[in-house]
C-alpha positions in Angstrom: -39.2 4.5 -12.5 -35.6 4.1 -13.9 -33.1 3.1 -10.9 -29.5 2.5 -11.8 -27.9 -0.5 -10.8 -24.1 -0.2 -10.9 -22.6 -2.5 -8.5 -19.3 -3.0 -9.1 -18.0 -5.9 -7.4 -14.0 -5.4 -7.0 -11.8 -8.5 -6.6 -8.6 -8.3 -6.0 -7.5 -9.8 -9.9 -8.9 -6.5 -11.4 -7.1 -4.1 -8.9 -4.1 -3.5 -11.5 -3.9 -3.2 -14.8 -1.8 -4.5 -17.7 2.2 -3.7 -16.9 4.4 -1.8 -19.7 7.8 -1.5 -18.4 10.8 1.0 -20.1 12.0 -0.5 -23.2 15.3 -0.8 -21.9 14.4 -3.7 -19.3 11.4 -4.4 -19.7 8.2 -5.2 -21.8 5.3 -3.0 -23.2 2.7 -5.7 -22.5 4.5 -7.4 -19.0 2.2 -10.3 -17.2 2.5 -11.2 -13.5 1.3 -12.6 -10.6 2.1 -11.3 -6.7 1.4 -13.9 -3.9 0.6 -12.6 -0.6 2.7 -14.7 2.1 1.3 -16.9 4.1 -2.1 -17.2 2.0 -3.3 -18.4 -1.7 -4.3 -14.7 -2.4 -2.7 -13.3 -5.4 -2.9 -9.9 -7.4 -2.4 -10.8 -10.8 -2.6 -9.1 -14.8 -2.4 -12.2 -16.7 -3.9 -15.5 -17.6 -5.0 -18.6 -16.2 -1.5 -20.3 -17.5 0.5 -17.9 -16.1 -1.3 -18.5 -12.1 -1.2 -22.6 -13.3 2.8 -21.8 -13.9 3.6 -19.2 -11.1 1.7 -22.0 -8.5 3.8 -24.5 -10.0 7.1 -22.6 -9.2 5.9 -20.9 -6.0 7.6 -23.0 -2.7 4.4 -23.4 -0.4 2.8 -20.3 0.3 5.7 -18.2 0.5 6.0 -14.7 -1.0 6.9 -15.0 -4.7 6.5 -12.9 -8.0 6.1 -14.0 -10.9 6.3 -11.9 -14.2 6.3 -12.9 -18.1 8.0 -10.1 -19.9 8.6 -9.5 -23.6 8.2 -13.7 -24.0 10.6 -14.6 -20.9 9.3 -15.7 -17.9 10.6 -14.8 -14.1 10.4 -15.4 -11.2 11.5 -12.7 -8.3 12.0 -13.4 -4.1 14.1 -11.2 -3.3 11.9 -9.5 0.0 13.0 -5.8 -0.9 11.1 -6.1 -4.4 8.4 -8.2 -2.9 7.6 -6.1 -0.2 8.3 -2.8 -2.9 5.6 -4.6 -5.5 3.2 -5.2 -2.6 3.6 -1.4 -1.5 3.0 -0.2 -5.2 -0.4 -2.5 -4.9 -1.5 -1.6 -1.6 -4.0 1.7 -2.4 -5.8 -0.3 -5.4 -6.7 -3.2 -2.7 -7.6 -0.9 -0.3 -9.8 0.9 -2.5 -11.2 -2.5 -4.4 -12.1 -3.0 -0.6 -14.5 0.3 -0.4 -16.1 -0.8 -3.9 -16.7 -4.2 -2.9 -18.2 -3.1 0.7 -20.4 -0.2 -1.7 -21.0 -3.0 -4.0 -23.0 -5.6 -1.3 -24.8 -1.8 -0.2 -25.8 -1.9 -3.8 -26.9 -5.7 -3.8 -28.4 -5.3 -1.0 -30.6 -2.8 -1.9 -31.4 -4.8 -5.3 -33.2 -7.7 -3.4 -35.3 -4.9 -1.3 -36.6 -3.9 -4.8 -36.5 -7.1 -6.1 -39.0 -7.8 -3.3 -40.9 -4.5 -3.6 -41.6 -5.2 -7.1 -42.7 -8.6 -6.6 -45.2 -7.3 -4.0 -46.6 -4.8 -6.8 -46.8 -7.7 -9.4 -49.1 -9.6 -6.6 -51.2 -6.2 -6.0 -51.2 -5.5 -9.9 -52.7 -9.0 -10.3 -55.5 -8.5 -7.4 -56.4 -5.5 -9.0 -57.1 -7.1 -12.5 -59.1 -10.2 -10.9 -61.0 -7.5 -8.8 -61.7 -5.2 -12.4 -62.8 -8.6 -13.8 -65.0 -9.4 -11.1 -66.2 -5.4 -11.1 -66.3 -5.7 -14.7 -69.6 -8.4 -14.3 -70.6 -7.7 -11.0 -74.0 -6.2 -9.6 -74.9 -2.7 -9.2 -75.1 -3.3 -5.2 -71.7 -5.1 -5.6 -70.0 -2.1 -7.4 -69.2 -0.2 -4.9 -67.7 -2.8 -2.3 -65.5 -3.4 -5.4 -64.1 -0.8 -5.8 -63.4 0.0 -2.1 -61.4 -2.8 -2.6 -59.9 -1.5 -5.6 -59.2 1.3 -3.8 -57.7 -0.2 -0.7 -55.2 -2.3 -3.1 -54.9 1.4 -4.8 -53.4 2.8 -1.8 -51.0 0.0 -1.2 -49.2 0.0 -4.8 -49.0 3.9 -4.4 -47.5 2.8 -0.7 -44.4 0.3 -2.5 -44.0 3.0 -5.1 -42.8 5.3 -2.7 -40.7 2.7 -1.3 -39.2 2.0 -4.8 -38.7 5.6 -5.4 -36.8 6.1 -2.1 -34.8 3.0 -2.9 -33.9 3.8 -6.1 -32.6 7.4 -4.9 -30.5 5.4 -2.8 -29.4 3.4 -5.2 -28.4 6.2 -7.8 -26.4 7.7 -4.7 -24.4 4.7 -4.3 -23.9 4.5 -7.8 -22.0 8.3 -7.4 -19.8 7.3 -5.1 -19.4 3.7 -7.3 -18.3 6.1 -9.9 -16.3 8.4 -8.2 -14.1 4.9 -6.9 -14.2 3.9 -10.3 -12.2 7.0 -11.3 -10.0 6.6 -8.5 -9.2 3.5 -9.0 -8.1 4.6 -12.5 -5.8 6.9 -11.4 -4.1 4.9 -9.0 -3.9 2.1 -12.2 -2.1 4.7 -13.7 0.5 5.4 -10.9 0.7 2.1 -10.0 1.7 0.8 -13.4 4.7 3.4 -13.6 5.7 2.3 -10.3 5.7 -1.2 -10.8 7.4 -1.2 -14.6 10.4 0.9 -12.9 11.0 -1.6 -10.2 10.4 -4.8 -12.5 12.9 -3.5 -15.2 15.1 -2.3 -12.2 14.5 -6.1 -10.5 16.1 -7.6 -14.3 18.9 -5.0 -14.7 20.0 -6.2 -10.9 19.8 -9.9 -11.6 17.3 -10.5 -8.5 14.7 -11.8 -11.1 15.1 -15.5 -12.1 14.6 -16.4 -15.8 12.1 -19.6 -15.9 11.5 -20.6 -19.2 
């Protein structure tokens, strides 16, 4: 029986990808990090030094982003831009939402097999103990054997079924995991032309602070 497995757990640091803004303002290879007010969540392309560094700068858990462009470093707060960067973000989170919802359907799932399959192993094993002891055993006890041969028969074809039905379940999830997937690509794609405009537009305008 092959099942597909594709759980794709989304988390909010994968829901955009790397930024390339114009090469007037901007850089082809742009890192940040966008705090969510009020909270320690972030949406983030980056490394772990540019989160240390952005914490660093950030004022309690006020709104702040923080970008590293072309080897300079800034900083932005103006509310416009933050709440413009947040819109920009705002159909990738909602979507990494639906794949991580589909994604605990998927795990979820996993552990029923994992436990059907463990069942089988336990029946698999009774029915070699029961061909050894059939193997040795009596003409009068053949047939009581393999009743119970039978019996155990019966129930592995039982958790087969089971694991057949799970596993069609499990390749439909997968379908729809795929389908996000490709969704969530596309709106990578918009949201990275969105986002370079309004960072190089946040430079040209001053609103972003130079850090380093």
């Amino acid at each position: 029986m092959k099942n597909r497995r594709r759980i794709g757990l989304a988390v909010m640091a994968a829901l955009s990808a790397l930024v390339c803004a114009p090469a007037s303002a901007a850089p082809d290879h742009a890192r940040y990090v966008l705090f969510t007010p009020g909270t320690d969540s972030v949406m983030m392309s980056g490394s772990t030094d540019d989160i240390t560094r952005a914490r660093a700068l950030r004022h309690g858990t006020e709104p702040l982003l923080y970008a590293r462009v072309n080897g300079a470093a800034y900083i932005i707060r103006d509310p416009a831009t933050l709440r413009a960067a947040a819109a920009i973000f705002k159909p990738q989170g909602e979507l990494g939402a639906k794949q991580a919802e589909l994604g605990s359907r998927q795990a979820e799932l996993g552990s029923r097999q994992a436990l059907l399959g463990s069942q089988q192993a336990k029946l698999g094993a009774q029915q070699a103990h029961l061909g050894a002891l059939q193997s040795d055993a009596r003409p009068s006890e053949q047939a009581e054997y393999g009743r119970q041969q039978d019996a155990l028969g019966r129930q592995q074809d039982a958790l087969g079924r089971q694991q057949d039905e799970l596993g069609r379940q499990q390749d439909a999830l997968g379908q729809q995991q795929d389908a996000l997937g490709r969704e969530q690509d596309r709106l990578s794609r918009i949201a990275r032309e969105q986002f370079d405009a309004l960072l190089a537009d946040a430079i040209r305008r001053g609103v972003a602070q130079r850090v380093d």
